[in-house]
Chimera marker file (.cmm) of the C-alpha trace (Angstrom):
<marker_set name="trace">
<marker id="1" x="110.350" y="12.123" z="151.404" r="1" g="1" b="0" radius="0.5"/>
<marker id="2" x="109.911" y="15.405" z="148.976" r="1" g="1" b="0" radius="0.5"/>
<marker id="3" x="107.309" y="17.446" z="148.438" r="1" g="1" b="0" radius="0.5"/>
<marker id="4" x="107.622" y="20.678" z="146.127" r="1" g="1" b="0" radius="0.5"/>
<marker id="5" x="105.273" y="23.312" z="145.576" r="1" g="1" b="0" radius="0.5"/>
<marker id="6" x="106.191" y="25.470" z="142.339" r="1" g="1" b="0" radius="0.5"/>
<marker id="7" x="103.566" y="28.656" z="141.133" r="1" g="1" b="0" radius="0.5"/>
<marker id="8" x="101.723" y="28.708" z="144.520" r="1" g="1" b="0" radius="0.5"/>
<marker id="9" x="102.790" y="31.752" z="146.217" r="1" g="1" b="0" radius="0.5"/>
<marker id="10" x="103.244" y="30.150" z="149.928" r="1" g="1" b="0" radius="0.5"/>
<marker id="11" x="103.776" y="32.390" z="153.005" r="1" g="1" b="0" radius="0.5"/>
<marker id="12" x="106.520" y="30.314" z="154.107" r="1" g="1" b="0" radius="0.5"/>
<marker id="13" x="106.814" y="31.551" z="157.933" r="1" g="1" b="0" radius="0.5"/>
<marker id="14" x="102.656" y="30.058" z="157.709" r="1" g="1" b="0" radius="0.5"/>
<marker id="15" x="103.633" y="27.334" z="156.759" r="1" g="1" b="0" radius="0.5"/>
<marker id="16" x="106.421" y="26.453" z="159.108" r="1" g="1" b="0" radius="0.5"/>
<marker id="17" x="103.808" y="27.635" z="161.527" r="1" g="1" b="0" radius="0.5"/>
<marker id="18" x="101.405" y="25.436" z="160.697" r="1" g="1" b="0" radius="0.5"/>
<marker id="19" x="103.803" y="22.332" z="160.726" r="1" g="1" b="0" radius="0.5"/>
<marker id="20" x="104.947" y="23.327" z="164.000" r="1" g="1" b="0" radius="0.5"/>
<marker id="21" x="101.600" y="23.432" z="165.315" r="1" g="1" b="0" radius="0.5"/>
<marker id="22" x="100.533" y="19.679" z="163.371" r="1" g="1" b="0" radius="0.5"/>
<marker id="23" x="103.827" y="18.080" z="164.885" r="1" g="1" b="0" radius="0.5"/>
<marker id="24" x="102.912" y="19.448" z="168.495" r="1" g="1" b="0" radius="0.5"/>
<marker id="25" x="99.310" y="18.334" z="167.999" r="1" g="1" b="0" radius="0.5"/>
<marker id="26" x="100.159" y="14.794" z="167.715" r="1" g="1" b="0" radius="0.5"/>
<marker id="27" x="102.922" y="14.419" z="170.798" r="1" g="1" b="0" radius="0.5"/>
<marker id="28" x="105.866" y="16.030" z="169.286" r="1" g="1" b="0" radius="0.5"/>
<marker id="29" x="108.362" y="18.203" z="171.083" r="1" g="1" b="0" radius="0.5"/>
<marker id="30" x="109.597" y="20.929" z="167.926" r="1" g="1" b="0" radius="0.5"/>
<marker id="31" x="112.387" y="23.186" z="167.890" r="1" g="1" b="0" radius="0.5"/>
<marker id="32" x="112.883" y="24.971" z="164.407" r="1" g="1" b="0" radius="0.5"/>
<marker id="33" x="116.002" y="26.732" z="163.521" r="1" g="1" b="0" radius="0.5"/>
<marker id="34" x="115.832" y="29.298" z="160.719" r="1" g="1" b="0" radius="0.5"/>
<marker id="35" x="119.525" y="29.320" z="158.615" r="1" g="1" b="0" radius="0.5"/>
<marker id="36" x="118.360" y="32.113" z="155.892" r="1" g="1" b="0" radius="0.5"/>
<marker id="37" x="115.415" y="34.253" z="155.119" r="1" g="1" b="0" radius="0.5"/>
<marker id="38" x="113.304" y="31.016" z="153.553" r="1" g="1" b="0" radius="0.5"/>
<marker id="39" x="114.831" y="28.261" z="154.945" r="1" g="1" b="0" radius="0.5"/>
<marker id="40" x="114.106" y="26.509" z="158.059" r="1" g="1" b="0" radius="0.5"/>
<marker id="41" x="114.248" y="22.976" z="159.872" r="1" g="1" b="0" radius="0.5"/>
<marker id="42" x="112.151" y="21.592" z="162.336" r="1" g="1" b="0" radius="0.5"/>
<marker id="43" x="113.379" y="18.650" z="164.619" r="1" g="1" b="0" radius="0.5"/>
<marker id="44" x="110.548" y="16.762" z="166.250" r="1" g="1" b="0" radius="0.5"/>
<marker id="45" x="110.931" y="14.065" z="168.921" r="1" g="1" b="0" radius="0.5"/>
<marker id="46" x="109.163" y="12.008" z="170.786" r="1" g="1" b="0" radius="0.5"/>
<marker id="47" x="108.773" y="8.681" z="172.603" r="1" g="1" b="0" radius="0.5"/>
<marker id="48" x="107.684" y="5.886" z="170.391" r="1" g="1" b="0" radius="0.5"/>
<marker id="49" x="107.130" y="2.207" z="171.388" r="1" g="1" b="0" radius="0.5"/>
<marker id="50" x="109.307" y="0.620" z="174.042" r="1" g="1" b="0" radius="0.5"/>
<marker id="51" x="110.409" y="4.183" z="174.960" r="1" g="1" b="0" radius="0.5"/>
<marker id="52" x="112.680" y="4.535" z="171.357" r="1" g="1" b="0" radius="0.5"/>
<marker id="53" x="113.008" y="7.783" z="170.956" r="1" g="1" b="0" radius="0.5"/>
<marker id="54" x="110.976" y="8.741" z="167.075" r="1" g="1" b="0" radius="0.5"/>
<marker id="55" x="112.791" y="12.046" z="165.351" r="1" g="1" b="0" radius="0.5"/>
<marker id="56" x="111.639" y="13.767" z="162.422" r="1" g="1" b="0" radius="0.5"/>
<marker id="57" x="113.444" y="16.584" z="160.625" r="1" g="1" b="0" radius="0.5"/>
<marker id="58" x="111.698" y="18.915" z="157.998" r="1" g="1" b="0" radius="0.5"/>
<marker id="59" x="113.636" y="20.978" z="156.100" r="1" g="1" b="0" radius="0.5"/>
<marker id="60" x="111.143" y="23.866" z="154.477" r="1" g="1" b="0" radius="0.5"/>
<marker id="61" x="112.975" y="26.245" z="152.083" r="1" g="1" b="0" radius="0.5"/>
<marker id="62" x="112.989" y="28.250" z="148.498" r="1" g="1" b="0" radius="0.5"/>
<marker id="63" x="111.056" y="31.537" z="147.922" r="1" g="1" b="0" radius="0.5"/>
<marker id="64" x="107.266" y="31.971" z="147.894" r="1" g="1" b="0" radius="0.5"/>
<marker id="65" x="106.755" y="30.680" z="143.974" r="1" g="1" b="0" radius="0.5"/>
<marker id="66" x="109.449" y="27.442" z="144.134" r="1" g="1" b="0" radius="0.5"/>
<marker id="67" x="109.356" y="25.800" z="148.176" r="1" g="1" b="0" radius="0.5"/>
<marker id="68" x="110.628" y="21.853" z="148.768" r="1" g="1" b="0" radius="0.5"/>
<marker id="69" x="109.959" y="20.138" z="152.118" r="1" g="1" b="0" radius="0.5"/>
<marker id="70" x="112.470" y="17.597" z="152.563" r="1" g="1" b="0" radius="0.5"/>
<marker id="71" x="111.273" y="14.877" z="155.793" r="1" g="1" b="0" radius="0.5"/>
<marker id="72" x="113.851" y="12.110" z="157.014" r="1" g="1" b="0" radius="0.5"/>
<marker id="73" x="113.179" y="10.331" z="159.955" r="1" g="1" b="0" radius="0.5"/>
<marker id="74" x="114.525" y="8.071" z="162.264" r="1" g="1" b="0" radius="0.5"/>
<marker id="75" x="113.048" y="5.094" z="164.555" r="1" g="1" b="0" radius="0.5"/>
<marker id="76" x="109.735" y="5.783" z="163.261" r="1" g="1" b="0" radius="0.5"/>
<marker id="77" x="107.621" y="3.058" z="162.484" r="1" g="1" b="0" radius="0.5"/>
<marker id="78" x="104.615" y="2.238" z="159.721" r="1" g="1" b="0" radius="0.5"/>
<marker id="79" x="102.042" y="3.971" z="161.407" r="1" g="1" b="0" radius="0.5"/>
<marker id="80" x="104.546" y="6.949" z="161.614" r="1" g="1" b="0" radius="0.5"/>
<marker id="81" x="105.489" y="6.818" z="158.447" r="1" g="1" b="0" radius="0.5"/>
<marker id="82" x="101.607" y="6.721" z="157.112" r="1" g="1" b="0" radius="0.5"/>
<marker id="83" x="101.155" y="9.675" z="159.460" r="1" g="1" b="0" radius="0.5"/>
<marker id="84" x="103.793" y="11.592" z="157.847" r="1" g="1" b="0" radius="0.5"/>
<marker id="85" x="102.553" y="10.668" z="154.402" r="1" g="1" b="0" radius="0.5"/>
<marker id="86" x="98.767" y="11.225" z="154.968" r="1" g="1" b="0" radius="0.5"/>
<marker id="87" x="97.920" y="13.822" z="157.765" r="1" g="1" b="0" radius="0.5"/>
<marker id="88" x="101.287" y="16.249" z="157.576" r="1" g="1" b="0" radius="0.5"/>
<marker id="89" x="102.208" y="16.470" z="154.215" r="1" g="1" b="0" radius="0.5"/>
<marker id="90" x="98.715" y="15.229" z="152.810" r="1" g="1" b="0" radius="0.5"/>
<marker id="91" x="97.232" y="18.131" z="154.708" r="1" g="1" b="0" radius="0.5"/>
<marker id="92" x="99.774" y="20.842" z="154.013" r="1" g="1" b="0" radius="0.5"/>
<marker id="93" x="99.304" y="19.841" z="150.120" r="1" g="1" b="0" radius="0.5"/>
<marker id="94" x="95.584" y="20.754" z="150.729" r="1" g="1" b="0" radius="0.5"/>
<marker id="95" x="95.913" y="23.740" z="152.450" r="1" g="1" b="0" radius="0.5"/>
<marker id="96" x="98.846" y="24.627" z="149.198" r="1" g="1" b="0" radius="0.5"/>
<marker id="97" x="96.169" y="24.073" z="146.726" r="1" g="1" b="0" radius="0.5"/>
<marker id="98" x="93.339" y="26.190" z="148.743" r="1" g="1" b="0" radius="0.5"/>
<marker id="99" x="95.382" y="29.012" z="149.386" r="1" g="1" b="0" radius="0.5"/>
<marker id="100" x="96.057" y="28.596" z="152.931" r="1" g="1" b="0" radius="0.5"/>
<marker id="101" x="99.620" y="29.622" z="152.872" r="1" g="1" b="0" radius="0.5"/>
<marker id="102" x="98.501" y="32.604" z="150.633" r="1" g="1" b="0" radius="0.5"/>
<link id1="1" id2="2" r="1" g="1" b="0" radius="0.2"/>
<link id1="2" id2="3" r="1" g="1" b="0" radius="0.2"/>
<link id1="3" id2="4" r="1" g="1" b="0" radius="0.2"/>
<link id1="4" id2="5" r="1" g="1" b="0" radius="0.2"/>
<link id1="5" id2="6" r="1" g="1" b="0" radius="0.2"/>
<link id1="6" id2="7" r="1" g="1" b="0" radius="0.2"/>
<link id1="7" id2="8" r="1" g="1" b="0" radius="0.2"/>
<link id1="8" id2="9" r="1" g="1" b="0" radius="0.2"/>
<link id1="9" id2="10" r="1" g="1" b="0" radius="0.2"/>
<link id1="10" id2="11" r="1" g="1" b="0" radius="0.2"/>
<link id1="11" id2="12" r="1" g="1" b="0" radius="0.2"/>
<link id1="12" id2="13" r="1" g="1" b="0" radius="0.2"/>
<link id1="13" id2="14" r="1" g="1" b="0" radius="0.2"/>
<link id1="14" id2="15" r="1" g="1" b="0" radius="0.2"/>
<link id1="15" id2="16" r="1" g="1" b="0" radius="0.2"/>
<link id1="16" id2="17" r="1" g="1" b="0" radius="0.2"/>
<link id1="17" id2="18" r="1" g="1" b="0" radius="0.2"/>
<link id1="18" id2="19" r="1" g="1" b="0" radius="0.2"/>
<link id1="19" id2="20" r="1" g="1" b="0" radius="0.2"/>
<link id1="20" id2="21" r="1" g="1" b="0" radius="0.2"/>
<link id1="21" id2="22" r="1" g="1" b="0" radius="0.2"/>
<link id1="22" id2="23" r="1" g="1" b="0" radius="0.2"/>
<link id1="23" id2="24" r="1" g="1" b="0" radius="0.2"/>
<link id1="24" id2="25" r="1" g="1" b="0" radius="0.2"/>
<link id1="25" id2="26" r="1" g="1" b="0" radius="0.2"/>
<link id1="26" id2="27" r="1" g="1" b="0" radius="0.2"/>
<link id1="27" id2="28" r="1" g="1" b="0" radius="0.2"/>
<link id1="28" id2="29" r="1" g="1" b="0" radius="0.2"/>
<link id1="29" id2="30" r="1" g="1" b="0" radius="0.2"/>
<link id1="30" id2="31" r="1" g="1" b="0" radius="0.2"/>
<link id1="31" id2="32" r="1" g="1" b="0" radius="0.2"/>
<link id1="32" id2="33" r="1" g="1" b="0" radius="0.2"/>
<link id1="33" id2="34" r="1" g="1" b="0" radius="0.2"/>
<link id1="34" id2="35" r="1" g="1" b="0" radius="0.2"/>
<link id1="35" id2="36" r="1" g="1" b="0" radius="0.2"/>
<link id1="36" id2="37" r="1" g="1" b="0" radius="0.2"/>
<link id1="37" id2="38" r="1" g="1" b="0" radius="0.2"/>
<link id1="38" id2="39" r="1" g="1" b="0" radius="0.2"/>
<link id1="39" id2="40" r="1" g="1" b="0" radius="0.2"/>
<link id1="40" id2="41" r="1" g="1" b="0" radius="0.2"/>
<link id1="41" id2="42" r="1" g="1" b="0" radius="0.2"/>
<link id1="42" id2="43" r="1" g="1" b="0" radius="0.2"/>
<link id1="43" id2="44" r="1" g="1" b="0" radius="0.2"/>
<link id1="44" id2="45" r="1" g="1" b="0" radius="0.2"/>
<link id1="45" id2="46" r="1" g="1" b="0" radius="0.2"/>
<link id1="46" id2="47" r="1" g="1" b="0" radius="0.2"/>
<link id1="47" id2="48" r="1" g="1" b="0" radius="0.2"/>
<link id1="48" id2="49" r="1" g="1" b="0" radius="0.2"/>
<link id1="49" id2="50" r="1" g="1" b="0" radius="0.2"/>
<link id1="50" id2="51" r="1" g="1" b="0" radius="0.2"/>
<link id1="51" id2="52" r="1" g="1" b="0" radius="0.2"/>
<link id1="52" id2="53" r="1" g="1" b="0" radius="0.2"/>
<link id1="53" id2="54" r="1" g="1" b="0" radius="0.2"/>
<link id1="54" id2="55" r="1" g="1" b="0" radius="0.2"/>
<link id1="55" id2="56" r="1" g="1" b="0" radius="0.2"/>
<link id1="56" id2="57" r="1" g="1" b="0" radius="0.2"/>
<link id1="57" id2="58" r="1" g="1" b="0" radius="0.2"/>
<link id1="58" id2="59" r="1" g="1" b="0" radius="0.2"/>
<link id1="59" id2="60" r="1" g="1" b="0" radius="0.2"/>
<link id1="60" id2="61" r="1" g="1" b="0" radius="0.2"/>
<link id1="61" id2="62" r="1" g="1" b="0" radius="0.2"/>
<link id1="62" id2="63" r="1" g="1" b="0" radius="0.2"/>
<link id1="63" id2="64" r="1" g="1" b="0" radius="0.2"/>
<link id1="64" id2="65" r="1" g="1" b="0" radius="0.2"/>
<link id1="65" id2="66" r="1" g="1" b="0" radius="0.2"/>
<link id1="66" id2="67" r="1" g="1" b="0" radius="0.2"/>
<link id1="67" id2="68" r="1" g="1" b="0" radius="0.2"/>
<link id1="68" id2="69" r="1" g="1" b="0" radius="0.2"/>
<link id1="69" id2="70" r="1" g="1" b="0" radius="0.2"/>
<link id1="70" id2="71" r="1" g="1" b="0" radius="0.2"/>
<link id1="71" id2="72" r="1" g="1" b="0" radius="0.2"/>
<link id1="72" id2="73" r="1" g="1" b="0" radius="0.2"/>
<link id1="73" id2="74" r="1" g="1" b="0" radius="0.2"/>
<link id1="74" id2="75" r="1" g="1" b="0" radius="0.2"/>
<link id1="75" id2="76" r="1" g="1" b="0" radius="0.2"/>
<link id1="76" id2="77" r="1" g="1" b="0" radius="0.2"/>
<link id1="77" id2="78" r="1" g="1" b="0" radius="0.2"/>
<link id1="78" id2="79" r="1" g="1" b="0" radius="0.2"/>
<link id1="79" id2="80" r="1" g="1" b="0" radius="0.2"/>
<link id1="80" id2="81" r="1" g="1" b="0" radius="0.2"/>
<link id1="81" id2="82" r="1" g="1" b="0" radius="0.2"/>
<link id1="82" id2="83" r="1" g="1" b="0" radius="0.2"/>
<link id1="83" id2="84" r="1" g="1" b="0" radius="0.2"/>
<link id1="84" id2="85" r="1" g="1" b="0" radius="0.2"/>
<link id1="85" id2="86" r="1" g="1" b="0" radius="0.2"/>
<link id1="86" id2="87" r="1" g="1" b="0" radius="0.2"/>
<link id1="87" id2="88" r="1" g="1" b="0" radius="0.2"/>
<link id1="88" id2="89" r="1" g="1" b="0" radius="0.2"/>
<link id1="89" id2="90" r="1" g="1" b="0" radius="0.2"/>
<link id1="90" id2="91" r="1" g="1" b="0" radius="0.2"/>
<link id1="91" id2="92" r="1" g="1" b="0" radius="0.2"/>
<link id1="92" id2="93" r="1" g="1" b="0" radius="0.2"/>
<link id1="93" id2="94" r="1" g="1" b="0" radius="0.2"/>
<link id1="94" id2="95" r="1" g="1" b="0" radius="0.2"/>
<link id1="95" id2="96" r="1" g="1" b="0" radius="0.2"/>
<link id1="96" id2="97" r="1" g="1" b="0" radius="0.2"/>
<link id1="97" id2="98" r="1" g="1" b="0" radius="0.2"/>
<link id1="98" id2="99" r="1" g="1" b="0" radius="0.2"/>
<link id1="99" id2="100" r="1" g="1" b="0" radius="0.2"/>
<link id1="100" id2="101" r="1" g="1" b="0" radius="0.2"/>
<link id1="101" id2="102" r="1" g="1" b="0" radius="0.2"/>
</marker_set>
């Protein structure tokens, strides 16, 4: 799953913040690695039915006018999947289109 923001202006350090902070919210253990000035990755795991361990890797980079979030998962069901879609990158698109990141 993609989602690009292009014109928006986006503190991008806020916004890896903020994902950090959704992902921990719902159960997720989060490290995030940081390869250049604007471009970061978050790995998320946690225990998902019948103990299968549910990963989820966000990739945030670009400058403050032009930033993609790339998500791939693994093991994660529907209901993960919907969450992914919905609450994190439903919410982050709000938050991109009031200014949040700003």
């Amino acid at each position: 799953m993609q989602k690009t923001f292009i014109d928006k202006n986006i503190n991008i350090q806020k916004l890896v913040q903020d994902l950090q902070n959704s992902l921990s919210i719902d159960g997720w253990e989060v490290t995030t690695s940081q390869y250049a000035q604007n471009d970061y990755l978050l790995r998320g795991q946690k225990k998902g039915h019948f103990h299968k361990v549910e990963e989820i890797l966000i990739r945030v980079r670009g400058d403050p006018n032009n930033v993609l979030i790339t998500v791939d998962e693994e093991n994660i069901g529907t209901f993960g999947r919907a969450w992914i879609n919905l609450k994190l990158l439903g919410e982050i698109e709000r938050k991109v289109n009031d200014g949040f990141y700003s």
